[in-house]
N, C-alpha and C positions, 0 to 999 in steps of 0.2 A: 419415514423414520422421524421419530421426534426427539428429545431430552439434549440436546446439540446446545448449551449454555453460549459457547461464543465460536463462531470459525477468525483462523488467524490466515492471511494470507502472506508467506515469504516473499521477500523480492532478494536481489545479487546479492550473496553472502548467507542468507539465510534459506537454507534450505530444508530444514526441520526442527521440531520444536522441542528444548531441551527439556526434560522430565516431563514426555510424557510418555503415561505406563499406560498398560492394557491395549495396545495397538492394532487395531482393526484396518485392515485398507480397501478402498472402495472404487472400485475403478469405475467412472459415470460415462454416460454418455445422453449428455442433455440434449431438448429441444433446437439448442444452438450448436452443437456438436459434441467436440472433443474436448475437455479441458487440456491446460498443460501437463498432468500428472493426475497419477492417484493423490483420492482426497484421503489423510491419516486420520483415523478418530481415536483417540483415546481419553485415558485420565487425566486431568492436573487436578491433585489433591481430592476433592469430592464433586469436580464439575467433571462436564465430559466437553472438550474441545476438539473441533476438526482444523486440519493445517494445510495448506495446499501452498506448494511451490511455483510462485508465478510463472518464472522459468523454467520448469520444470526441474526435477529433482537431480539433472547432468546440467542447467544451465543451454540448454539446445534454443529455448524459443527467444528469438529478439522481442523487444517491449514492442516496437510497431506489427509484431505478426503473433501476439498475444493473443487468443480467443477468449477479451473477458468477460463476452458473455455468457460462456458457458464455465469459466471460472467460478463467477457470481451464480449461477443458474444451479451449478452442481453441488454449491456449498448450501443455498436454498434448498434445493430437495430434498438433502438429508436433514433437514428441520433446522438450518441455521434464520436464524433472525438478525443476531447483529454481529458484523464484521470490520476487524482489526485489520487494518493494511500496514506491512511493514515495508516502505520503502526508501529505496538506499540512494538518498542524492548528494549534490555539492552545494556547500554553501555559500551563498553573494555578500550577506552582512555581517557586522561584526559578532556579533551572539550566536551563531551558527557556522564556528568553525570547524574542523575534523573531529571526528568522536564524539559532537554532540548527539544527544538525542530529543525529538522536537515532535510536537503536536501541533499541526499548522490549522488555522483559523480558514486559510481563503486559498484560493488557487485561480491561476490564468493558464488557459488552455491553447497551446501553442502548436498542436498536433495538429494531422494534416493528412487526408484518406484511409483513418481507420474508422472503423462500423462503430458508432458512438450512439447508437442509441436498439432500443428491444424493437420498435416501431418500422422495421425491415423485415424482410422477407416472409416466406411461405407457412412459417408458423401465425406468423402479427397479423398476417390475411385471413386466415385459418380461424383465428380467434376472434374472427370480426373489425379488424382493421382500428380499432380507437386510437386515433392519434392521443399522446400524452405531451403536457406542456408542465412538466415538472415545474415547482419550485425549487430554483439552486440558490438562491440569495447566502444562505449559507450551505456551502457544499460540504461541510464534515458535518453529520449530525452533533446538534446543541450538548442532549444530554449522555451522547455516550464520549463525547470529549470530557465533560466536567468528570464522566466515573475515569476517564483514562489520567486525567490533572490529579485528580483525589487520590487516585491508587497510585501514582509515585510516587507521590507527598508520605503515603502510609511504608510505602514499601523501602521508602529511601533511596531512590532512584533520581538523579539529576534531571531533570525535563524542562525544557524553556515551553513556557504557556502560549500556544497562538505562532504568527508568521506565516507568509503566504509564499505558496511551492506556485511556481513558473514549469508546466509540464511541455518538452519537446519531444523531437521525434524521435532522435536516435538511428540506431545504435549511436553513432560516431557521437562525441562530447564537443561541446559549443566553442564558439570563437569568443576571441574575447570581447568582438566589438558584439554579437550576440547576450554575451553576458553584461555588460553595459547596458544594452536595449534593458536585457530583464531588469538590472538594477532603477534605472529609470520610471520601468514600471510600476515598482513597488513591488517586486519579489526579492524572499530574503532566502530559500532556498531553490535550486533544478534537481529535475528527474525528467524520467522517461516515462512511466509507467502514471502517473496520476489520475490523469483521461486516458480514456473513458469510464475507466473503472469506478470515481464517483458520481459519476452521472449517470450510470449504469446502475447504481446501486440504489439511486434515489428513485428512477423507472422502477425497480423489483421490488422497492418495497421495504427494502434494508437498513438496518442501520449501521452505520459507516462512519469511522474513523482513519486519520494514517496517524502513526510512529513513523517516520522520519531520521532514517541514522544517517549520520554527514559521514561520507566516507573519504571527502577533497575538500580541498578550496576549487571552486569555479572558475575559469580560463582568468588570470588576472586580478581575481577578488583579493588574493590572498597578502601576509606581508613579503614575499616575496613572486614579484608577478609574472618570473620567469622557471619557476617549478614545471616538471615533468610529471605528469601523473601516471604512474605504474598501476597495474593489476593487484601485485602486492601490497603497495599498500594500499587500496582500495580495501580491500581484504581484511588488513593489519588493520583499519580505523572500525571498519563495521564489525570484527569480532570484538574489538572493544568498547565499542557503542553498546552493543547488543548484549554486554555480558548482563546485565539485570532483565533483562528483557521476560524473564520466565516469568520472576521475581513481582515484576508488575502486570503482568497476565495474571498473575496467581492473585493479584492485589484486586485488580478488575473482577475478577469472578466473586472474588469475598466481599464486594461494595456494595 
């Protein structure tokens, strides 16, 4: 299948894509397996977008037992080339507090026995074994970040340009002397979900961006360093992060 202008991947909070019409559902079953969920294809405006729920569309799969390669693999087959990752972290620095929404530049990868590369098993043998040594110097592709910078600017959507996501393992959320380490490192947001997903995407061939919606302060980032972070509001910040989100997808596609 081809005509697939851009797949959008949901992370926690986002489990489908507002206004989109004509709705097809695809249930795959890639080389790598099972995705988390049916892939949704439909309209936004005169493009055709696929959306897939990383956690699947109940929120069942944790980010460490994620299958993104058949995420990535199933959003590929149906003819996607370039892919939107929306994921929902906490922020360490001061321009990436709750409810922002961010396009990050860089990432450091903090995960820890998940399948992070195509270059495993029975299929990678099968295909002749070529080891790949990607380029990741920059892990969010160049130009589909400038279309995603552009189209908020057009669309009128708040978006901080650049900052580097710190991806762990999860489920459970960091300590704060953890969060100090990332700060340290020169991370200005956490997630769970980041890796392998773009270095996975850089293997298949994809082009790959994240959105970024702060859904916290990070264990102690915040101005007060003794906050409780509820489900709720996690919730309460990414709906409101995410309210233009359509908005600048629809923007991306008309770039």
């Amino acid at each position: 299948m081809s005509g697939i202008d851009l797949a959008v991947i949901g992370g926690t909070g986002v489990y489908s894509l507002a206004r989109l019409e004509d709705v097809e559902t695809h249930v795959a079953d890639t080389r790598f397996g099972a995705p988390s969920g049916p892939v949704r294809v439909g309209r936004l405006g005169r493009h055709r977008v696929a959306f897939l729920a990383r956690h699947g569309e109940g929120h069942s799969v944790p980010p460490h037992l994620v299958n993104y390669r058949a995420n990535l693999a199933a959003l590929q087959d149906l003819g996607a080339e370039r892919v939107l990752a929306v994921n929902t972290v906490g922020g360490i620095t001061g321009h990436f507090g709750p409810r922002v929404l961010a396009c990050p530049d860089q990432l450091i990868d903090y995960t820890w026995g998940r399948v992070s590369t195509i270059c495993e098993g029975g299929h990678w043998a099968a295909s002749g074994g070529e080891v790949l040594h990607v380029d990741f110097g920059q892990p969010y592709s160049p130009g589909l970040r400038r279309s995603v910078v552009a189209a908020a600017l057009r669309a009128g959507v708040d978006l901080v340009d650049g900052g580097c996501y710190g991806a762990t393992q999860g489920p459970r959320l960091e300590t704060r002397a953890e969060i100090a380490r990332l700060h340290r490192d020169g991370c200005d947001i956490v997630g769970m979900t980041g890796m392998p997903e773009a270095g996975l995407a850089r293997e298949l061939g994809l082009d790959y961006a994240c959105l970024a919606v702060v859904a916290n302060w990070a264990a102690g980032a915040g101005p007060d360093p003794d906050e409780v972070i509820t489900l709720q509001d996690v919730l309460d910040n990414v709906a409101a992060a995410s309210a233009g989100l359509a908005d600048l997808i629809g923007a991306v596609l008309e770039g």
